[in-house]
N, C-alpha and C positions, 0 to 999 in steps of 0.2 A: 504494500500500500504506500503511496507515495507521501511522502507530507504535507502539509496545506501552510498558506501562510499563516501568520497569527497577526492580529487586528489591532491597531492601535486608532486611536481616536484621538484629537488636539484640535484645541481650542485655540485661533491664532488671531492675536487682535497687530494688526503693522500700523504702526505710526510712522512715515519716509517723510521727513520733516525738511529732507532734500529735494525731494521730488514731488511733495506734497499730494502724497495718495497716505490714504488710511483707512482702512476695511478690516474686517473682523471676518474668517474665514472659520467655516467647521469644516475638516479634514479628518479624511479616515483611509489610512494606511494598512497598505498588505504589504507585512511584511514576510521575506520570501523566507523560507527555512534558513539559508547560508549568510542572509543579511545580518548584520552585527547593528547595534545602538548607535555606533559611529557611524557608518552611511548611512542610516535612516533619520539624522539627524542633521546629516551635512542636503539629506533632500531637503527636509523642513526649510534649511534654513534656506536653501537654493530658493524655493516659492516663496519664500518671504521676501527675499529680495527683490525677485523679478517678478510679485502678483498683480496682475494686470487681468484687463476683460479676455476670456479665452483660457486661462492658466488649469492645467492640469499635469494631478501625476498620469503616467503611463503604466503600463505593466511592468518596466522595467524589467528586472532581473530575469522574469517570468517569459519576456519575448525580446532576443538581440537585435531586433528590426528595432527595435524604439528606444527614446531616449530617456531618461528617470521622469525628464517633467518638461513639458513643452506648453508652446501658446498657440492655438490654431485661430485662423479668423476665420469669418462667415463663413468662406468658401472654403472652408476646409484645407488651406495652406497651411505649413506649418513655418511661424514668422517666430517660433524661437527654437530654438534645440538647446536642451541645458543635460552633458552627460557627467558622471562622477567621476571621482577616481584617476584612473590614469588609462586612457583607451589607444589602442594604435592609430598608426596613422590612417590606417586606411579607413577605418570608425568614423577617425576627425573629418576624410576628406568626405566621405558618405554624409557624412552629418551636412557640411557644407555646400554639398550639391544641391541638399534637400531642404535648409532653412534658409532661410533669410537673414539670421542671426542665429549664431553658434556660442557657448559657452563651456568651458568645463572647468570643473570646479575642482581640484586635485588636492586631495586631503590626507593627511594620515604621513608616515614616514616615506621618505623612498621619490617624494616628489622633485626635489633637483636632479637627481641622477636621471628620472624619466625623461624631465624636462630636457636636460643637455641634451638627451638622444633623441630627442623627437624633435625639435624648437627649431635647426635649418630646415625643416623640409614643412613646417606650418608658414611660413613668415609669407606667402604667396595668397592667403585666404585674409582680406581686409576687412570680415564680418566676424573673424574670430577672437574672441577673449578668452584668456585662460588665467585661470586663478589661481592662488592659490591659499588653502586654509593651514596654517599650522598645526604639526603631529597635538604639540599638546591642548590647542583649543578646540581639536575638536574628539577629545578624548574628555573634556570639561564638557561638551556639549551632549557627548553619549551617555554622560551623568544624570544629565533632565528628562533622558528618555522613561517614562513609563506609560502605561497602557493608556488611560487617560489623563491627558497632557492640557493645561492650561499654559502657556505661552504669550507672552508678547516681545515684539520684535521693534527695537524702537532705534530709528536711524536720525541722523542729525551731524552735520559736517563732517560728512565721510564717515563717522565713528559708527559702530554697528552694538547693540546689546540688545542680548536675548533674554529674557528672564522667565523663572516661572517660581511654582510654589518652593520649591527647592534650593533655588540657588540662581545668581548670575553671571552670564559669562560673554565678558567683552570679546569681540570679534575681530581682529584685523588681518582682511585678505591682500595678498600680494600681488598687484597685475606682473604676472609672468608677460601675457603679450596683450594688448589693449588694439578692440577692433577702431578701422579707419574711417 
């Protein structure tokens, strides 16, 4: 028998005091047997940054055709692609053909080394950003994971903090490559 995801549920109020969006999202995550706190957490925080009209997770882990969480408009384009981790190039340029806007979010240990190897053969995609979250913030952030999650996400002069019943943990991501 195969195993099924397990269900997490959070409650995301964003204040982007940058870009002045602010909404309160109810979010319910499957998450996949092999997903750990830490990428179910670096998704969360991927939608909070970029929640807009359209924003959804994917199936993720569950289908390699998709990205963790993307934006589609009316017509069913996809005008964000947001992937985790650290994916190949060929992922990247697939991603790239297919959105309009491209991001990944590289978190956890091991992301410079990736970076060096992959970083000349990205520099030719102008819609691509690549991020990056620090090993230990977002091992702070797999911290607040639990099944029902209250959340707020509160942005303001670049600075990023997440908060919840538990604990807070300030954010600073590294543009690795910033799109043109």
């Amino acid at each position: 028998m195969a195993l099924r995801a397990t269900i997490y549920k959070a409650e995301l109020q964003i204040a982007d005091m940058d870009q002045h969006r602010y909404a309160d999202h109810a979010l319910t995550l499957a998450r996949h047997p092999s997903e750990t706190d830490e990428r179910m957490m670096a998704r969360v925080l991927a939608y909070a940054l970029y929640a807009q009209e359209g924003i959804a997770f994917t199936k993720g882990l569950f289908d390699v055709d998709e990205p963790e969480v993307w934006v589609k408009n009316r017509m069913d384009e996809i005008t964000l692609w947001i992937d985790l981790g650290q994916p190949d190039e060929a992922r990247i340029r697939r991603a790239c053909s297919r959105a309009a806007q491209v991001v990944v979010l590289c978190y956890g240990s091991g992301c410079e080394v990736w970076w060096k190897q992959i970083a000349s053969k990205l520099t030719r995609f102008s819609h691509l950003s690549v991020l990056q979250l620090p090993a230990d913030t977002s091992r702070e952030l797999a911290a607040l994971a639990t099944r029902g999650m209250k959340l707020q996400c509160l942005v303001q002069d670049d600075a990023i903090l997440i908060n919840s019943e538990t604990g807070s943990v300030p954010v600073t991501l590294t543009t690795l490559q910033a799109a043109r």
